[in-house]
VEXTI-737122 format. One record per residue (C-alpha): x, z, y; residue in three letters. Coordinates in steps of 0.5 Angstrom, whole numbers. Layout:
REM VEXTI-737122
SITE    xx    zz    yy resn
SITE     X     Z     Y  ALA
...
END
This chain:
REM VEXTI-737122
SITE    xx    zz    yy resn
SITE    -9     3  -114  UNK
SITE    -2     1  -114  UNK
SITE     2    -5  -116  UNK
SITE     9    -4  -120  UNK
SITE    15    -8  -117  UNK
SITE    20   -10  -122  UNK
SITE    25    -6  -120  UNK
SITE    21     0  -122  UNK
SITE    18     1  -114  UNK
SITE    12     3  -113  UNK
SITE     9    -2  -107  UNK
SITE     1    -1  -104  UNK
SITE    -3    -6  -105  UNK
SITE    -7   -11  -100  UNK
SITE   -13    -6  -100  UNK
SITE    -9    -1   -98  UNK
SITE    -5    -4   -93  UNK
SITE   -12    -6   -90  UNK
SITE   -13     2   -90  UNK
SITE    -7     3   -87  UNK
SITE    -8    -3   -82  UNK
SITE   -15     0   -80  UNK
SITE   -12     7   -79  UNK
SITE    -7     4   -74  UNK
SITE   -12    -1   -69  UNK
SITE   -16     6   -70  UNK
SITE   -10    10   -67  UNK
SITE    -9     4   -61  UNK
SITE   -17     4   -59  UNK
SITE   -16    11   -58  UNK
SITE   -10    11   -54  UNK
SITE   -13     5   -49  UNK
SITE   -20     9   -50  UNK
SITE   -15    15   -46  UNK
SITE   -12    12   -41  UNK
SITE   -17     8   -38  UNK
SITE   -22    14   -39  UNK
SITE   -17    18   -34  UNK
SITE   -20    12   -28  UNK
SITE   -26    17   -27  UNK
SITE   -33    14   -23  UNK
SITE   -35    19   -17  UNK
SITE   -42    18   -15  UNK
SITE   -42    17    -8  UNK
SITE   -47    20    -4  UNK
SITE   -54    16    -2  UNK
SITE   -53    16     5  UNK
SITE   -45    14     4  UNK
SITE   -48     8     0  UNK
SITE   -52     6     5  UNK
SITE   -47     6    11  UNK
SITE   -42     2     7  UNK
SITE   -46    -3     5  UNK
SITE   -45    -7    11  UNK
SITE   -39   -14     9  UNK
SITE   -36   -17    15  UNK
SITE   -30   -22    13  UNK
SITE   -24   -23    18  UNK
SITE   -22   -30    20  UNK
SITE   -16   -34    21  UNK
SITE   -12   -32    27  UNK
SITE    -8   -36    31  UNK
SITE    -1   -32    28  UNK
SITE    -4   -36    21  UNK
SITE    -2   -43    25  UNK
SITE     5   -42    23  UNK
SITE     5   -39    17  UNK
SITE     6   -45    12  UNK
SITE    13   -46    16  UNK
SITE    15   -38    16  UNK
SITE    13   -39     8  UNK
SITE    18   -45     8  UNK
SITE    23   -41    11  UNK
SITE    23   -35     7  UNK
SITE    24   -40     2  UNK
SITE    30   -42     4  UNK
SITE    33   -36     5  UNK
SITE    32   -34    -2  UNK
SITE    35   -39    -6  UNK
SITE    41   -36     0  UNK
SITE    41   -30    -2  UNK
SITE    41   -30    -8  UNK
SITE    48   -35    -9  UNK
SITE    50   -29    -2  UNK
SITE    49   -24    -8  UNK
SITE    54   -27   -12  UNK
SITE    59   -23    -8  UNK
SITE    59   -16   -11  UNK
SITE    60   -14    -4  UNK
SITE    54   -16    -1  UNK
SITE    50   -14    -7  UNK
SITE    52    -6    -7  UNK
SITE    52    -6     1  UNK
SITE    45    -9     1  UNK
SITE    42    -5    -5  UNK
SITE    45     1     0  UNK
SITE    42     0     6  UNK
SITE    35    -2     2  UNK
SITE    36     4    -1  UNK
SITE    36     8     5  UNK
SITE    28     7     5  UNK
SITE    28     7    14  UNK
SITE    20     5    13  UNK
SITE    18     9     6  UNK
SITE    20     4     3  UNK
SITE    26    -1    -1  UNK
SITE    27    -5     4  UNK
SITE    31    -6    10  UNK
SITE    30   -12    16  UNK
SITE    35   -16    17  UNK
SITE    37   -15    24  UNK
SITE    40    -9    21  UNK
SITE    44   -12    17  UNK
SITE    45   -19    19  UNK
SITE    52   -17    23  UNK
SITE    55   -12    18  UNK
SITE    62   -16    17  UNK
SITE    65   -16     9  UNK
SITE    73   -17     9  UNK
SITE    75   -25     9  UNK
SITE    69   -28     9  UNK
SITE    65   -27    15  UNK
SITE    58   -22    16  UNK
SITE    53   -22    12  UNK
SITE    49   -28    17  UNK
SITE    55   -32    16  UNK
SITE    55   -31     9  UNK
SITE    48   -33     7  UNK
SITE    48   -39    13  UNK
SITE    53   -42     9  UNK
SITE    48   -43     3  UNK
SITE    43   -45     5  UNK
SITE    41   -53     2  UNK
SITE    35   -55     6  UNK
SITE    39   -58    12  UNK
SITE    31   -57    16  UNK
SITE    32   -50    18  UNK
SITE    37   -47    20  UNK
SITE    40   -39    20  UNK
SITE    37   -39    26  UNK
SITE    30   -42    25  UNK
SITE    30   -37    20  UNK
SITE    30   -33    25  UNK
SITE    24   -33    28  UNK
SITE    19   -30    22  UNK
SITE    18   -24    25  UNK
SITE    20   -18    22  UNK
SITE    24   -21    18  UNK
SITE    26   -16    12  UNK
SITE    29   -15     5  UNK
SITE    26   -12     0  UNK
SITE    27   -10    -8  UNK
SITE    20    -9   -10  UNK
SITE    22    -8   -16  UNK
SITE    27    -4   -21  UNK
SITE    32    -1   -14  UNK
SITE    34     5   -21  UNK
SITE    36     0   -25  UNK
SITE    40    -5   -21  UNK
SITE    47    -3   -21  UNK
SITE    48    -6   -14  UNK
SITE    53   -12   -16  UNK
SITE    50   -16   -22  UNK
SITE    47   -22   -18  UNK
SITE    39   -21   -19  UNK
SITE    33   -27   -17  UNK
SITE    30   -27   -11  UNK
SITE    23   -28    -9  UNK
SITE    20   -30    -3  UNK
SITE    13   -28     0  UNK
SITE     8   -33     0  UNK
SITE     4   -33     7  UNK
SITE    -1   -39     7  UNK
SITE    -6   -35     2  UNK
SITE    -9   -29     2  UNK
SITE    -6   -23    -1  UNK
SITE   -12   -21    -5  UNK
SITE   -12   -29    -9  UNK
SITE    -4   -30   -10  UNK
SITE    -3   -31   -17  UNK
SITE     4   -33   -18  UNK
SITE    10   -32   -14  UNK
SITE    17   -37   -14  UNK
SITE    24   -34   -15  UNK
SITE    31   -36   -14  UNK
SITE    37   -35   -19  UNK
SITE    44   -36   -16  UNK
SITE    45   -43   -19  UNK
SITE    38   -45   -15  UNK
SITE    33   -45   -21  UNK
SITE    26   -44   -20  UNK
SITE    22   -38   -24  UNK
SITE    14   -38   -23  UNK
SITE    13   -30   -24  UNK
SITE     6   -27   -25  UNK
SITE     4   -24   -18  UNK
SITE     0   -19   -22  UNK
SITE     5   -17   -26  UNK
SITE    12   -13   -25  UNK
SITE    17   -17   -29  UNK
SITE    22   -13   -33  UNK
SITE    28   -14   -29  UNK
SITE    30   -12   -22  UNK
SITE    27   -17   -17  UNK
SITE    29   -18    -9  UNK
SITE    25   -20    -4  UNK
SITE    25   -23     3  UNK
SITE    19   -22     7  UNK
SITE    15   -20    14  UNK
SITE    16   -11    14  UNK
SITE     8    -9    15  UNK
SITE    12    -2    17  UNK
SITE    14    -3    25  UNK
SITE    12    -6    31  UNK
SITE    15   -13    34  UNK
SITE    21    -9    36  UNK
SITE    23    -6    30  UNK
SITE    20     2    31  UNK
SITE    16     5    25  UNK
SITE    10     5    26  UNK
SITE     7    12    24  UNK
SITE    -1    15    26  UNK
SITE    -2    23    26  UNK
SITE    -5    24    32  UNK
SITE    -8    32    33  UNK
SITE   -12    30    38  UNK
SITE   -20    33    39  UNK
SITE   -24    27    37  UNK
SITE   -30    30    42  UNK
SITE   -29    30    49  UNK
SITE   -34    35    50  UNK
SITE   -29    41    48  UNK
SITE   -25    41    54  UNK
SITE   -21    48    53  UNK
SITE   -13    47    50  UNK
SITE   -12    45    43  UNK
SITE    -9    51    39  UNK
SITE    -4    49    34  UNK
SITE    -3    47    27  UNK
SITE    -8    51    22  UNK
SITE   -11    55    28  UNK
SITE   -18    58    28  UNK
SITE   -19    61    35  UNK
SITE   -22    62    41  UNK
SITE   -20    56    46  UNK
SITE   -19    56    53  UNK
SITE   -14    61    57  UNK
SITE   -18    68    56  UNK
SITE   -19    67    48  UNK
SITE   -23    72    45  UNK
SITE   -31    73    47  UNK
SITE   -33    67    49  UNK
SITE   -29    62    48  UNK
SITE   -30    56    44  UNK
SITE   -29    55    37  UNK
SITE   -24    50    35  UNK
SITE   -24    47    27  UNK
SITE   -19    42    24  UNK
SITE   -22    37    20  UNK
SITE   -18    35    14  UNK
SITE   -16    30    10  UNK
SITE   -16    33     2  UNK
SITE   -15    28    -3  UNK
SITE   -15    22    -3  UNK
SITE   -15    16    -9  UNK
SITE   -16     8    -8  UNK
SITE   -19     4   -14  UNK
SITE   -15    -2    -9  UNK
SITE   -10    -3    -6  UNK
SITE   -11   -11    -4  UNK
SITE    -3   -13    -5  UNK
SITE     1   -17   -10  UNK
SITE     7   -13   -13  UNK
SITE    13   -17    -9  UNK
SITE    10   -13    -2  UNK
SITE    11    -7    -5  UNK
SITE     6     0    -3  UNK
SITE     1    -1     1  UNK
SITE     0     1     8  UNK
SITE    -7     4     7  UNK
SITE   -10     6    15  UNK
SITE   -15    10    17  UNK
SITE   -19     9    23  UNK
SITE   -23    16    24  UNK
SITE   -29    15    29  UNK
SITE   -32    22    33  UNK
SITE   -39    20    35  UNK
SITE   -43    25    39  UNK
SITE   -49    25    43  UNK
SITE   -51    17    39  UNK
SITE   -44    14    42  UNK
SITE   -36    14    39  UNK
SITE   -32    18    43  UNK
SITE   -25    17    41  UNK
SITE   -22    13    36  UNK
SITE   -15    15    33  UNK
SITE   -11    11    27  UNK
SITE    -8    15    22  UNK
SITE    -2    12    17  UNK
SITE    -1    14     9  UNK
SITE     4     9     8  UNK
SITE     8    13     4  UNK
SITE     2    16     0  UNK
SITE     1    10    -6  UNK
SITE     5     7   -11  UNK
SITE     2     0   -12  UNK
SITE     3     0   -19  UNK
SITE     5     5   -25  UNK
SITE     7     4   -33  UNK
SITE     4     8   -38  UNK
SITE     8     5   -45  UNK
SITE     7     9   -52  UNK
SITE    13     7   -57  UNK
SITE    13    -1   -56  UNK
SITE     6    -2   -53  UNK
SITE     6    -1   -45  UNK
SITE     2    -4   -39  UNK
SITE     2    -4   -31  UNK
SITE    -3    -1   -27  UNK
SITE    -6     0   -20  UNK
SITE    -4     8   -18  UNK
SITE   -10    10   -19  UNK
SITE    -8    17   -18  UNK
SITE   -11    23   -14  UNK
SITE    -6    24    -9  UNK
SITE    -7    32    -5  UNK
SITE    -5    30     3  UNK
SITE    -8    37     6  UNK
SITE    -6    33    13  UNK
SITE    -9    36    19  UNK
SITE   -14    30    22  UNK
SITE   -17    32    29  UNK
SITE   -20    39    31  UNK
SITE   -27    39    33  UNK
SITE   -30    44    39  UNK
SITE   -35    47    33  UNK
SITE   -40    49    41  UNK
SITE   -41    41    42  UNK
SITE   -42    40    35  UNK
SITE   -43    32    35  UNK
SITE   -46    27    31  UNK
SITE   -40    26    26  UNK
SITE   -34    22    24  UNK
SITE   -34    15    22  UNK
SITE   -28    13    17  UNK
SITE   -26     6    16  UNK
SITE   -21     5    11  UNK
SITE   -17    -2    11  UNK
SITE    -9    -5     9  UNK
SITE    -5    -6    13  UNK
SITE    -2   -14    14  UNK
SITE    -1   -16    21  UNK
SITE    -3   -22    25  UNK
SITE    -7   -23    31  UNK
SITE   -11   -17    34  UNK
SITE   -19   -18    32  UNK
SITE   -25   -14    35  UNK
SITE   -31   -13    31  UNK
SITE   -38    -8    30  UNK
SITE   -38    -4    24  UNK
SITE   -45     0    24  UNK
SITE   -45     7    20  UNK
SITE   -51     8    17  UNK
SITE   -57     6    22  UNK
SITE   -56    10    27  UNK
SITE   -48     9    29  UNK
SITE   -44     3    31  UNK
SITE   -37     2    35  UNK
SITE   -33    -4    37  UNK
SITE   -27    -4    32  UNK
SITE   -20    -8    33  UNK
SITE   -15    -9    27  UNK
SITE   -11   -14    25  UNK
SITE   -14   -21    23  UNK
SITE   -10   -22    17  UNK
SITE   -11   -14    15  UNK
SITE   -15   -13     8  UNK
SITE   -22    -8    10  UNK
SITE   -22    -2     4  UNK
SITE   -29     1     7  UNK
SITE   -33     6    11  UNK
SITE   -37    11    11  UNK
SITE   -40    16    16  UNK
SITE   -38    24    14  UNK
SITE   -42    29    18  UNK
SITE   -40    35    21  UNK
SITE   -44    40    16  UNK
SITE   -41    37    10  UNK
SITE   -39    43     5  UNK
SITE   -31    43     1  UNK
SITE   -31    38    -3  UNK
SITE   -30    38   -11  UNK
SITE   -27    30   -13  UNK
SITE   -34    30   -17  UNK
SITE   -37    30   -10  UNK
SITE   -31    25    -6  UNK
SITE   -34    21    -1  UNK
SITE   -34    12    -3  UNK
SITE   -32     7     0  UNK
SITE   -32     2    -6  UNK
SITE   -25     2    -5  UNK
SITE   -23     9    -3  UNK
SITE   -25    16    -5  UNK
SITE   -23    22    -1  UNK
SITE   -25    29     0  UNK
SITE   -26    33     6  UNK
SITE   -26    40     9  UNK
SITE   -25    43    16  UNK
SITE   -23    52    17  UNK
END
């Protein structure tokens, strides 16, 4: 049924329009029913899930003492670097440097760049101290957080490296699983409260501590080929082979086999989006004869995007990277003679603080003595044993956190 319109147009009436209305929602429950249907459960095996149940919280360290002043600091140096980032200069030497990703990631420390002149208005120290307002905490007071960086977490393409931008800072006196909102500065000083779950539409700067080097500012990267078991004393041969150990080879010799690490995919990264991706670590544990015989710690910092956006015409969301990632990354060769207990895997994220030692138990019959650090996020652990076969996702070990598959050759 139809209505006329006065001039002559024919226009549908409300019934219709409902139809139409209902059609549309349909389409869009589709659309949402599609991606998040792409967020697959795998069943974790039962010997897995029993291993992983074991909960351990980490407590304050004493690093964490200082953390209100540290916060306060970078406070301060937000708001100055967002007036510093008035000078087009500063804005496209900055977004250059950060560009370069030295750790993986946008972000660059501050002792790199602090001393970089720019022509009749002194080094970019000199510079950003010269506007800072809160007379309690001077260039070199702020000096003293450790690992001091930069970032830009969010929209570095977009950004053309001369328009002034707000600059964020990250909150320290909250674990990071908890920060619901973080504080940016525009160069006029104004305060924007920002959803610490949600990237804002616009290019944002950070200051922060780097989760990617030690105290003297190296990037720390692990992937040690080693022989988790001590028991297979002939030399290790290289990458990717499979052969006979020992000076002679051949008949006789021991076995070597490299375990690898597959596929791997978070449900949770543990980080708000202003620390930009997570620097997720695997500590894998060889046991044989009931006790752990090594311990080595694997480094995928580069592996995972904290967040990614699906938009279909006007709609959109952000999301966790959820994805499956293909690694196919030697983890450690095993002598396939002594065959051993298996491997213990225990996931966690990576934030820094004081060192802290803890027991992990994998299933009933395994335990060891683990150290990290106390402000580091646990991801979960399983116990993988040696006759596992090649694995399909539908089969991937759980952590609850962490989904990974496995093979050896």
């Amino acid at each position: 049924m139809v209505e006329i319109n006065p001039n002559n147009g024919r226009t549908p009436t409300a019934t219709k329009g409902n139809n139409m209305k209902q059609i549309m929602l349909f389409i869009l429950f589709t659309i949402l029913l599609v991606v998040t249907g792409c967020e697959d459960k795998v069943k974790s095996h039962d010997e897995i899930q029993e291993s992983s149940s074991q909960n351990h919280s980490i407590p304050i360290g004493s690093w964490k003492k200082l953390a209100p002043t540290y916060e306060q600091q970078l406070k301060e140096l937000a708001k100055a670097v967002a007036k510093a980032l008035e000078v087009p200069e500063v804005a496209s030497y900055l977004k250059e440097e950060i560009g370069k990703k030295f750790d993986g990631d946008y972000e660059v420390l501050w002792k790199d760049v602090k001393d970089h002149p720019f022509v009749g208005k002194g080094n970019l120290r000199t510079i950003v101290a010269n506007h800072l307002d809160n007379q309690s905490y001077s260039i070199e007071d702020i000096e003293q957080v450790p690992k001091l960086q930069i970032a830009l977490p969010v929209g570095f393409e977009e950004w053309d490296g001369t328009t002034p931008i707000k600059v964020a800072y990250t909150p320290l006196t909250i674990d990071d699983t908890e920060i619901e909102v973080i504080n940016a500065y525009d160069a006029s000083g104004n305060q924007y409260e920002l959803n610490a779950k949600i990237p804002p539409d616009f290019t944002l700067m950070a200051v922060s501590i780097n989760e990617r080097t030690d105290a003297n500012g190296n990037v720390t990267y692990y992937a040690p080929n080693q022989d988790i078991y001590t028991g297979a004393e002939q030399s290790v041969p290289g990458d990717g082979d499979d052969e006979g150990g020992g000076g002679g080879g051949g008949g006789g010799g021991n076995s070597y086999h490299w375990q690898k690490l597959y596929e791997v995919r978070s449900r949770d990264y543990k980080e708000p989006f202003i620390k930009g991706d997570p620097e997720v670590r695997l500590k894998y544990i060889g046991f044989a004869n009931g006790t752990a015989q090594v311990t080595n710690t694997h480094n995928l910092d580069t592996v995972f995007d904290t967040y990614w956006h699906w938009h279909i015409f006007l709609f959109g969301e952000w999301h966790y990277d959820h994805d499956w990632h293909d690694l196919d990354r030697n983890l450690f060769i095993r002598n396939a003679s002594s065959y051993g207990d298996g491997i213990g895997m225990y996931w966690y994220e990576y934030d820094g603080g004081d060192d802290w030692t803890f027991s992990v138990n994998f299933g009933s019959s395994f335990s060891v003595n683990l150290t990290i650090k106390d402000g580091d996020d646990p991801m979960g652990h399983v116990l993988v044993p040696y006759n596992y076969s090649s694995q399909s996702r539908s089969e991937a070990f759980d952590t609850g956190d962490i989904l990974f598959t496995m093979y050896h050759h």
